[in-house]
VOGU-3710 file (C-alpha; in Angstrom, 3 decimals, decimal comma):
1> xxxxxxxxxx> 0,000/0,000/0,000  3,026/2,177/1,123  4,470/1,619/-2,495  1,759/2,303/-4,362  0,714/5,904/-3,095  4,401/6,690/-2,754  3,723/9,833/-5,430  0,685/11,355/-3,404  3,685/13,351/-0,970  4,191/14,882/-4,519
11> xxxxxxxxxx> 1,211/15,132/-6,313  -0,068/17,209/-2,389  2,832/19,149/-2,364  1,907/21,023/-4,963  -1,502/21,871/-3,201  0,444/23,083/-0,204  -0,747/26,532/1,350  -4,479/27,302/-0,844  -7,148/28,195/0,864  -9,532/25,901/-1,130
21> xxxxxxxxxx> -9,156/22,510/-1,899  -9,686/21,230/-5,488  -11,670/18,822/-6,609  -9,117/16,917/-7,497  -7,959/16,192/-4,375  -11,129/16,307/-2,407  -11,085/12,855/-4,739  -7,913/11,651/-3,283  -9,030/12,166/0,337  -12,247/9,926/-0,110
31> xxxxxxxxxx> -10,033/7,177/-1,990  -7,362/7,082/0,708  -10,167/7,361/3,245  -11,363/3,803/1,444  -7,871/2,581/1,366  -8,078/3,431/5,174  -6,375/6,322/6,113  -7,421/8,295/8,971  -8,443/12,005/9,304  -5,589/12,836/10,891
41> xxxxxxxxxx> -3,001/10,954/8,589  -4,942/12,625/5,660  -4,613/16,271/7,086  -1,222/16,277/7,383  -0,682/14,756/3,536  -2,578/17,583/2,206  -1,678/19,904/4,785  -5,510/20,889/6,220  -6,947/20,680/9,360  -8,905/17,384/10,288
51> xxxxxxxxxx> -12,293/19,053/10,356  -11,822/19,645/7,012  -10,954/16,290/6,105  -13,895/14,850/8,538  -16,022/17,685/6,684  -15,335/16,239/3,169  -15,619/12,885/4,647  -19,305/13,140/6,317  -20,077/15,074/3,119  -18,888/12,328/0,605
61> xxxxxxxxxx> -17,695/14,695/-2,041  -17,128/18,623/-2,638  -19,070/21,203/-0,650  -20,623/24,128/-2,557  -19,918/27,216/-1,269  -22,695/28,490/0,928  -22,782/31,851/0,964  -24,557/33,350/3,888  -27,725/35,535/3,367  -27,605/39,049/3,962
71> xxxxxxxxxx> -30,726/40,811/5,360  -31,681/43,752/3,786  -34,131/46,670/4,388  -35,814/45,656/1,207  -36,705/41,837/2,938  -40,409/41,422/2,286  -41,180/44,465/-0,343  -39,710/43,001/-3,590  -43,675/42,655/-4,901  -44,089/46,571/-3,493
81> xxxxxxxxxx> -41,313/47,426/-5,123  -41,834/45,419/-8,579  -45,527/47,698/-8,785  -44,238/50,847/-7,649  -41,216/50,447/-9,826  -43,521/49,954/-13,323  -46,116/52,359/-12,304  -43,772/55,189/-12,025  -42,060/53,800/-15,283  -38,703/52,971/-13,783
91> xxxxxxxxxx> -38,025/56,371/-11,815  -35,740/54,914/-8,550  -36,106/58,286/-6,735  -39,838/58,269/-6,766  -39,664/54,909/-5,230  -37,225/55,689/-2,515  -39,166/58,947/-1,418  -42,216/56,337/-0,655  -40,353/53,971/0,603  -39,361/56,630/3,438
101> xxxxxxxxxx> -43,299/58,253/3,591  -45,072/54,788/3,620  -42,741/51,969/5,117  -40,258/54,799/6,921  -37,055/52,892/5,197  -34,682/55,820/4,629  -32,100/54,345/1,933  -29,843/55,792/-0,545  -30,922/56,137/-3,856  -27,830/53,797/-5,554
111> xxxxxxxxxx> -29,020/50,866/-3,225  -32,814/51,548/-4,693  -31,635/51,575/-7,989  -29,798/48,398/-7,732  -32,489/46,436/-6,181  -34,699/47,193/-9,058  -32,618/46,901/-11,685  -33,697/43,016/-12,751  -36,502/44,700/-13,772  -35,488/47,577/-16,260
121> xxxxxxxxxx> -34,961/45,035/-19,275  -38,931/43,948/-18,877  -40,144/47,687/-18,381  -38,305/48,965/-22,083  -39,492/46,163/-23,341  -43,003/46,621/-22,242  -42,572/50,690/-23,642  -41,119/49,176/-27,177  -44,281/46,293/-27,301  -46,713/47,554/-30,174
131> xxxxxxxxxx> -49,962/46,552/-31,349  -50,664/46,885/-34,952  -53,881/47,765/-35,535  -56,081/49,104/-38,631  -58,426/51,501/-38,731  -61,939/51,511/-41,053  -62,073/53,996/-44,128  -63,025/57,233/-42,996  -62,275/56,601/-39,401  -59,390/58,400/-38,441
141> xxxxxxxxxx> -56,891/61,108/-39,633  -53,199/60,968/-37,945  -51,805/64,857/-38,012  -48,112/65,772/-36,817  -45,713/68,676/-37,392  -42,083/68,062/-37,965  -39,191/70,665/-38,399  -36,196/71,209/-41,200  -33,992/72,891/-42,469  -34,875/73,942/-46,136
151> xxxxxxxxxx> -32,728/76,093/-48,599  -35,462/78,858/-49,779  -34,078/82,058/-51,846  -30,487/81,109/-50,846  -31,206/81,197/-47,457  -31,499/77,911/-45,193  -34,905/78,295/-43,295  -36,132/76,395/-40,532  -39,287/75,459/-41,976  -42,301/73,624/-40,129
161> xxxxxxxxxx> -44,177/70,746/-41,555  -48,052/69,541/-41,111  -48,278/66,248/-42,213  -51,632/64,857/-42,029  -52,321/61,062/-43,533  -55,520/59,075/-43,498  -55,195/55,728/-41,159  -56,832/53,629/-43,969  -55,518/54,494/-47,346  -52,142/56,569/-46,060
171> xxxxxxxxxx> -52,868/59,530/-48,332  -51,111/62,402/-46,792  -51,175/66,519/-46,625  -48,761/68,431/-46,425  -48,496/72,147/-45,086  -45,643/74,086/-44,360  -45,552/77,086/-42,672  -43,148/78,962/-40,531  -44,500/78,537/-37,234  -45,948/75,900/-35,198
181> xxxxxxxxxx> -48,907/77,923/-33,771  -52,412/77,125/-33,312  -53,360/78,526/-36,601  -50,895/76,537/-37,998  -52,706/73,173/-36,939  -56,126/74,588/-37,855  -54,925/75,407/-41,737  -53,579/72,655/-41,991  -56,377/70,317/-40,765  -58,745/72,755/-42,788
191> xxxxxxxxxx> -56,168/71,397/-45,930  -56,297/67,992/-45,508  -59,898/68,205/-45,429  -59,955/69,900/-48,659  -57,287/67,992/-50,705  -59,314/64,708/-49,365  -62,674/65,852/-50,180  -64,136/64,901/-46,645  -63,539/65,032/-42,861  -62,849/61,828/-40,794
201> xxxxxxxxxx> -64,432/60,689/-37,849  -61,685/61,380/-35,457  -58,446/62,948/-35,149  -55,573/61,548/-33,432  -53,199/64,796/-32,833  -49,838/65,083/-30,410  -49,857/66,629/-27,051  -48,761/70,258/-28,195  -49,485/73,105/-26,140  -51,616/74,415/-28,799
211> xxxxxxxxxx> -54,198/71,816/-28,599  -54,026/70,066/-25,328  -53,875/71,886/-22,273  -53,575/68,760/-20,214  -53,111/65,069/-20,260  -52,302/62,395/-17,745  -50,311/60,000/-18,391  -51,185/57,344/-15,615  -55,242/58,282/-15,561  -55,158/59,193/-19,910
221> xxxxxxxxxx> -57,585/62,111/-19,098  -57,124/64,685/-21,619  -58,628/68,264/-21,394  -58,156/69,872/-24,917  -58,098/73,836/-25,570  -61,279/75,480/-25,783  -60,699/76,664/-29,411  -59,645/73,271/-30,557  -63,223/71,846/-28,740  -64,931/75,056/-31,316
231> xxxxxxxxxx> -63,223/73,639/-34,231  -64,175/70,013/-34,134  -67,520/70,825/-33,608  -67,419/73,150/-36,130  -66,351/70,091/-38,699  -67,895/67,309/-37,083  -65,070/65,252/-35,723  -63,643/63,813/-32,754  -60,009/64,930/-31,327  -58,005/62,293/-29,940
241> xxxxxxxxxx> -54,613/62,564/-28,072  -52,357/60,153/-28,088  -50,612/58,319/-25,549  -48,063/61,261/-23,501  -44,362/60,263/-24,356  -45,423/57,677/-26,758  -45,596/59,157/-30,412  -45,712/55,601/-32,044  -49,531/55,600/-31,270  -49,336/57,692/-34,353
251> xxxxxxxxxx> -46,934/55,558/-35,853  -48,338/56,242/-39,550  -48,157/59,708/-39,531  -44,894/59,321/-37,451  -43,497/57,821/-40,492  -45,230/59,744/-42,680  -43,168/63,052/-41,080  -39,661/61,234/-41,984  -40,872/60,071/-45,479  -41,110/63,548/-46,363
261> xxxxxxxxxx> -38,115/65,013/-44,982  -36,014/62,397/-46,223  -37,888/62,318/-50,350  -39,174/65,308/-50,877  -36,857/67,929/-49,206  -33,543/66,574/-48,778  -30,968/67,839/-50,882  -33,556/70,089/-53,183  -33,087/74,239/-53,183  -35,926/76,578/-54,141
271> xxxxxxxxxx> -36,036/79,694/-55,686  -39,225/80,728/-52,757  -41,696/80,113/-51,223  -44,005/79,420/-53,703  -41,651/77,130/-55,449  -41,386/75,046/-52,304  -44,882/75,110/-52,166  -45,646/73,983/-55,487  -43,013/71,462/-55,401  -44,606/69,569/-52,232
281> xxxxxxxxxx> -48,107/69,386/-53,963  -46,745/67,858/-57,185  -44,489/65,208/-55,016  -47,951/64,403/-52,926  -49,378/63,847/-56,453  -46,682/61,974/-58,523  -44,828/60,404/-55,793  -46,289/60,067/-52,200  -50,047/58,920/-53,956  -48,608/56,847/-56,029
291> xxxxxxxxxx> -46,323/54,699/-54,606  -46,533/50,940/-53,515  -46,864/51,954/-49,396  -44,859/49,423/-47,565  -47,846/48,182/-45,286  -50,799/48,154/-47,396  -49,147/46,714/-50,327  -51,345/49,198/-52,592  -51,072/52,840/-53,907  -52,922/55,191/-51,471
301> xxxxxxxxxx> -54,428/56,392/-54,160  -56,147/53,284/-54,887  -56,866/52,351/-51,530  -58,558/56,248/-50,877  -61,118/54,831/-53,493  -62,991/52,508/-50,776  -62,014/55,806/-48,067  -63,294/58,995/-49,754  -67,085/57,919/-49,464  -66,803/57,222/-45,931
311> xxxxxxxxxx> -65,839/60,541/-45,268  -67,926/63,279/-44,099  -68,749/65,552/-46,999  -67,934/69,017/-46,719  -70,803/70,910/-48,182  -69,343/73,842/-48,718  -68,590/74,838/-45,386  -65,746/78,050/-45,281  -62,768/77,887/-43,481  -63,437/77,968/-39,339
321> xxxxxxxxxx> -62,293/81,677/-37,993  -59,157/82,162/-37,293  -58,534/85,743/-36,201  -55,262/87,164/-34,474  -55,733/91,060/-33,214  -52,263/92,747/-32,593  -51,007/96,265/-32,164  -47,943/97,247/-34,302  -46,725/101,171/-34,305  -45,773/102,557/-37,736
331> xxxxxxxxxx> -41,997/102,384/-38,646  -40,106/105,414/-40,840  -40,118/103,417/-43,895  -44,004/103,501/-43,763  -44,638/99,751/-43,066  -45,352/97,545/-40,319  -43,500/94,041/-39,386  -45,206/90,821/-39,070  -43,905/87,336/-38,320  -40,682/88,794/-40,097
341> xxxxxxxxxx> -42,575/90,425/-43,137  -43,597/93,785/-43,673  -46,784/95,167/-44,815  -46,897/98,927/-45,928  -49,187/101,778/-44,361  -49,895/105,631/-45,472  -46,944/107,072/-45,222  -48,679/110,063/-43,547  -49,049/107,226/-40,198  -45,573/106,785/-39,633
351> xxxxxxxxxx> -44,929/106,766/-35,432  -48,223/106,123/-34,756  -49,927/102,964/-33,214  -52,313/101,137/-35,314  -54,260/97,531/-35,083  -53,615/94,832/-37,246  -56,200/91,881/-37,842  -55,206/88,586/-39,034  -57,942/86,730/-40,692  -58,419/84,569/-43,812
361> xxxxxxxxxx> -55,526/85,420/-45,102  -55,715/88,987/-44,958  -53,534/91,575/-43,191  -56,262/94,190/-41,950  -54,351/97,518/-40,770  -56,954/99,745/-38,591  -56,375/103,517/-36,872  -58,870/105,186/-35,631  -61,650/102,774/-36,150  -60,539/102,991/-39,886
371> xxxxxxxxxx> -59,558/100,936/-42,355  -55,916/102,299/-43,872  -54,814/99,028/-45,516  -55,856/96,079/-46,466  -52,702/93,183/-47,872  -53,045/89,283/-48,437  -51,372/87,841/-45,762  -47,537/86,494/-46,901  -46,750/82,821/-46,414  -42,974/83,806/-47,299
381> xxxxxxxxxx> -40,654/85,163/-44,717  -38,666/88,584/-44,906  -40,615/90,046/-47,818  -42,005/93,428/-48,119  -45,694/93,554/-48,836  -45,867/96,961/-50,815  -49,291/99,455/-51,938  -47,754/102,230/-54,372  -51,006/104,089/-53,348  -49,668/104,306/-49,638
391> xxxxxxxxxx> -46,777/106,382/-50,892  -48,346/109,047/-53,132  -46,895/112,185/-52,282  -43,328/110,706/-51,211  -40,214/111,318/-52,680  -39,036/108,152/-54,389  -42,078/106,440/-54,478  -42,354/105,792/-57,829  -38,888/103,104/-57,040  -36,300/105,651/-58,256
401> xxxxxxxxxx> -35,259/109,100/-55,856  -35,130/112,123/-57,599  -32,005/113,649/-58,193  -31,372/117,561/-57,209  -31,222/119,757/-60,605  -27,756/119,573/-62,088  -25,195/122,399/-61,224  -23,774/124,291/-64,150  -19,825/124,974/-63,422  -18,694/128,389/-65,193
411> xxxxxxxxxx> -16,039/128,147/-68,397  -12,873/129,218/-66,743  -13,007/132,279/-68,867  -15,360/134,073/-66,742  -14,259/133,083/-63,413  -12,566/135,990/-61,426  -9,155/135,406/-59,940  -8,894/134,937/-56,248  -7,230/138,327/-55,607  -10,103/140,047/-56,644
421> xxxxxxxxx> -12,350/138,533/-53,887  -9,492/139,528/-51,297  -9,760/143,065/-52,613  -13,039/143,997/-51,929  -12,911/142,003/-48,571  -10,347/143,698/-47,700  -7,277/141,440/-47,736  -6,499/138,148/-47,975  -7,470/135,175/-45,653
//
């Protein structure tokens, strides 16, 4: 027996001094054990203590680490915690402040935000999980703005786009404009009626400031602006908001927004503003109605066939009011500035205060309860908006100053000498 384990001295040597023992020789103690070797015998081959032998012994094998459980403030709460953490959508610091008002655990936020962080991977999934769904012809109209920059007149403008597209068929309208104001939704809702030839059921619009004056996001109740209440009952539909911080409840218009960026503007340059104009209702035309759309498989144009008798007609309704009442004071080249352009005035008004309306399309100058000019309202940006009437009576008004009579210079002849003049003045200078 002696001979035949005369290597183990060698083969444990090389285990001397760690902390652990292998498996390897954890094997070796239970065979010598069987070869019968004692505890003691065995500690001092693999240089252990004899518990640890007798430990590996009365266990027959290798122990697993046991590590030993830690309590923690959090004992007990972990389902708490789970609903708190995906009804505040993740936000650690709203769940520690509760923790302290409702349980009285006062913890640092770093410990909160480990404890829940098994759970982040399931909450942005949950906020990336979409439904597709599809709505009936005539049900629903999707409307978004979207900004870019656009080279107009040499100049790169930030220009704002309404994109409105029908849920069923995907036809789209565009409007662009240079602000992003109330108005500016109204038009261009008032367009996409008109270029569709009806008005939907319902209208599922973003949270802007212009339209919605409130919306919570755990309740969903939604209290839209007065004026925006007037308008749809004015056409006969229904606004809808979507979800608050989740814009891919209006994924087709969403999509719609990017599609025209990204075809119709990008890279293109335009003499003005009615160029760009023009050019976005021929590429809604040729291009946008026309082509195969990705998720329908079919032209909007041909699907807006089973759409555009489901919508509401129009009957010749006008445009819904939209009136802005300002007060601008006359400047010294006779005109008054709006939203960067400038509209001229009687020149005789110049420093004095006077009211300008804004409605259906017209620029309507008032002073003194009368009307002094009357312009169509410019869709460009830094143009002058001129009446030649206004500046009857002015000098250049016909475009060209008028020069001072010429000055006839004497032949050299008949000019006197200098010493002349210092004669009769009495001497020289």
């Amino acid at each position: 027996m002696t001979t035949e384990l005369s290597a183990t001295p060698a083969f444990s040597g090389t285990m001397q001094g760690e902390a652990m023992l292998q498996a390897e020789e954890v094997v070796a103690m239970l065979r010598l054990h069987e070869r019968g070797w004692g505890a003691k015998r065995i500690a001092q081959e693999f240089g252990c203590a004899r518990n640890t032998v007798r430990r590996y012994l009365r266990e027959g094998g290798v122990i697993a680490y046991r590590q030993p459980r830690r309590r923690t403030a959090f004992d007990g709460l972990d389902d708490w915690l789970r609903e708190r953490f995906f009804r505040h959508g993740g936000n650690a610091d709203v769940i520690r402040q509760e923790l302290a008002s409702e349980h009285g655990i006062v913890i640092g936020l770093r410990s909160v935000e480990l404890r829940v962080q098994r759970w982040r991977r399931e909450l942005k999934a949950q906020k990336r999980a979409t439904i597709r769904f599809e709505t009936a012809p005539g049900h629903q109209m999707q409307i978004d703005f979207g900004d870019t920059r656009v080279w107009i007149g040499g100049e790169r403008v930030r220009v704002h786009l309404f994109v409105g597209t029908l849920g069923y068929s995907r036809r789209m309208h565009i409007r662009p404009s240079l602000r992003e104001r109330q108005a500016d939704w109204f038009e261009g809702m008032e367009g996409s009626f008109l270029r569709f030839g009806g008005v939907p059921a319902e209208v599922l619009l973003d949270n802007a400031k212009a339209l919605v004056e409130h919306h919570d996001a755990v309740t969903r109740e939604v209290k839209f602006n007065a004026r925006l209440h007037a308008f749809a009952r004015y056409w006969g539909f229904t606004p809808r908001a979507c979800a608050p911080y989740r814009a891919r409840t209006k994924g087709k218009d969403e999509r719609g927004v990017g599609y025209v960026k990204k075809n119709a503007i990008a890279g293109r340059r335009f003499e003005n503003w009615a160029a760009f104009e023009a050019h976005l209702d021929r590429w809604i035309r040729e291009v946008a109605d026309q082509r195969e759309h990705g998720t329908t498989g079919i032209a909007p144009s041909e699907r807006f066939a089973a759409e555009a008798g489901a919508l509401r007609p129009l009957a010749g309704r006008a445009p819904f009011g939209q009136l802005r009442d300002l007060v601008r004071k006359v400047q010294a080249d006779c005109a008054i500035d709006l939203d960067t352009n400038s509209y001229s005035v009687p020149w005789r008004l110049i420093g004095e205060t006077v009211q300008v309306v804004v409605l259906a399309g017209r620029v309507i100058i008032r002073h003194a309860g009368q009307v002094v000019a009357d312009h169509a309202l410019c869709r460009g940006r830094r143009q002058r908006i001129v009446d030649r009437a206004h500046f009857v009576g002015v000098a250049g008004a016909d475009g060209v100053v008028r020069a001072a009579a010429p000055i006839d210079i004497l032949p050299p002849t008949l000019l006197r000498p200098l010493a002349e003049y210092e004669a009769v003045v009495g001497g020289g200078w």
